[in-house]
BAZA-459643 format. One record per residue (C-alpha): residue in one letter; x, y, z. Coordinates in steps of 0.2 Angstrom, whole numbers, plus 5000, padded with zeros to 4 digits. Example, Ala and Ser with C-alpha at 12.3 -4.5 7.8 and 13.67 -1.06 7.14 Angstrom:
A506249785039;S506849955036;
***
This chain:
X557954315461;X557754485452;X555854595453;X556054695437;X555254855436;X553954785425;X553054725440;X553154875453;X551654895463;X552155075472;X553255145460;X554955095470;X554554935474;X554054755468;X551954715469;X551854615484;X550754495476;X551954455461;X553354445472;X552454345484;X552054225471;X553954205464;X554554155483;X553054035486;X553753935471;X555253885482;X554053825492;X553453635493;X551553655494;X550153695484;X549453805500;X550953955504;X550954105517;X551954215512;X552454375524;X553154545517;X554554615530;X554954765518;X554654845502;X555454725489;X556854805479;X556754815460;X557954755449;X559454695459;X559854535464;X558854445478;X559454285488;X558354135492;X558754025507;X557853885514;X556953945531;X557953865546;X557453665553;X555953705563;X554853765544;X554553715527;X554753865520;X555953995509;X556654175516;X557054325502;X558454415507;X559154585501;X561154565507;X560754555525;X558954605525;X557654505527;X556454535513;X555054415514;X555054245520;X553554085514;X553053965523;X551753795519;X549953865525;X548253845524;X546553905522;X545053815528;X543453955524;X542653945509;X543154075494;X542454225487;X541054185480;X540954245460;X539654365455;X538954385436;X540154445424;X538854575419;X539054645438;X540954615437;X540954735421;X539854855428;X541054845443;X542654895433;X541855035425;X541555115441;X543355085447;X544055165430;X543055325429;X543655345451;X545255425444;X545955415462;X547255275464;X548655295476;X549855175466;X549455215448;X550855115441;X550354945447;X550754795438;X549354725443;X547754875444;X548655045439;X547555145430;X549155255421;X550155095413;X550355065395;X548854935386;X549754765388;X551254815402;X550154755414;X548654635419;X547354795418;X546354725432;X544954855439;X544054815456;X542654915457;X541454885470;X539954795471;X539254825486;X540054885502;X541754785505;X541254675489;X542254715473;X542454615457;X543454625441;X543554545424;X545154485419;X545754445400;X547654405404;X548254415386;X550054295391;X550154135396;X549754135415;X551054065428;X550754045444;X551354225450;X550454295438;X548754205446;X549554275464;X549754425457;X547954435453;X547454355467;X548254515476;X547654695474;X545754655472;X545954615493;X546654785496;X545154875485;X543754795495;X544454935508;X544155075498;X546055135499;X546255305492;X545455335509;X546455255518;X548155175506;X548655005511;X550154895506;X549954705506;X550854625524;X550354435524;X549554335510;X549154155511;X548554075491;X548253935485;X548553905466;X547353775459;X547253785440;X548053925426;X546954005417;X546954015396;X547754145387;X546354235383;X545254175394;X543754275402;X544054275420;X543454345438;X544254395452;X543454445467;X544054545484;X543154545502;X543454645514;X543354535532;X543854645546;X544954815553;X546054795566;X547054975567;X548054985552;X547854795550;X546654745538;X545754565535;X545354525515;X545154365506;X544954355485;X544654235472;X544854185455;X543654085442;X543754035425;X542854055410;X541753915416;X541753975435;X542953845441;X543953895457;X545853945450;X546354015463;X545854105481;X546954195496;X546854265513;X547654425515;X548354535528;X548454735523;X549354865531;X548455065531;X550355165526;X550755345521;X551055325501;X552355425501;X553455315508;X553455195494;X553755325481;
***
């Protein structure tokens, strides 16, 4: 398995969403928690191994390091729920004009890529710890993509350039692709703090507000210059 540069989150490293999403398809289950042990590398070769007898589950390995390992999960609270696309646009305007993102080069929300390198998402808030953006992917949508997604807009609902967080644990379930060119939500909630540790959950509707796709999230407060 190779992360390629396309889709960094922090500029030397993969998005933990995407990669998150690339190792829960070597998992048996349409529910997957998948845990982030270090910054995934890009472009070099990673190895997938099953996790050992006692889980159902896949472990990502950098030679001997331990990258990122999935396991079969579950959530059992109700998602995110949408708001109007009018709010949602409103929302993103916001989030573009901040001009204070602390990973500009995201695949998934950086502000500083190139029109079409990357899902353009923008989670401005809606209220405190509520934030919501559109989302027009113009490719066809695979399931790491709709992790992908699912990721950054959990982080957001924090307010990082206070505070910068990476993505720790992330547990999604993928129940529909969207439509090439379909008008979509995503949404992110903050739930808690706890330290450096903090609790989000987002979600993702369709054109016709069906349920895509929805994740709990682990986030962990970091100094950005760690991840270069």
């Amino acid at each position: 398995m190779i992360i390629a540069r396309r889709f960094r989150g922090p500029d030397a490293s993969g998005n933990g969403g995407y990669t998150a999403g690339l190792l829960a398809s070597h998992v048996d289950s349409d529910t997957v928690t998948v845990s982030l042990r270090r910054p995934p590398p890009l472009d070099v070769k990673l190895r997938v191994s099953p996790a050992d007898d006692r889980w159902l589950g896949a472990w990502l390995w950098d030679g001997d390091e331990l990258v990122a390992e999935a396991l079969t999960g579950a959530i059992v609270v109700p998602p995110v729920p949408p708001v109007p696309a009018a709010v949602a646009a409103e929302a993103a305007e916001k989030f573009r004009a901040a001009e204070n993102h602390p990973f500009p080069q995201c695949f998934v929300c950086g502000t500083d890529r190139e029109p079409g390198d990357g899902l353009a998402l923008a989670p401005g808030r809606v209220e405190d710890g509520l934030v919501a953006t559109p989302w027009r992917p113009d490719e066809a949508v695979t399931a790491e993509l709709v992790w992908a997604a699912l990721d950054c807009p959990g982080g957001w609902a924090f307010d990082p350039p206070e505070s910068p967080a990476v993505l720790g644990t992330m547990t999604a379930q993928v129940v529909d692709l969207p439509e090439t060119g379909e008008d979509c939500l995503v949404m992110g909630l903050a739930r808690s703090r706890e330290g450096r540790k903090l609790h989000a959950a987002t979600a993702l509707y369709g054109a016709d507000g069906r349920l895509l796709g929805r994740s709990e999230q682990i986030w962990i407060e970091v100094d950005p210059r760690r991840f270069g």
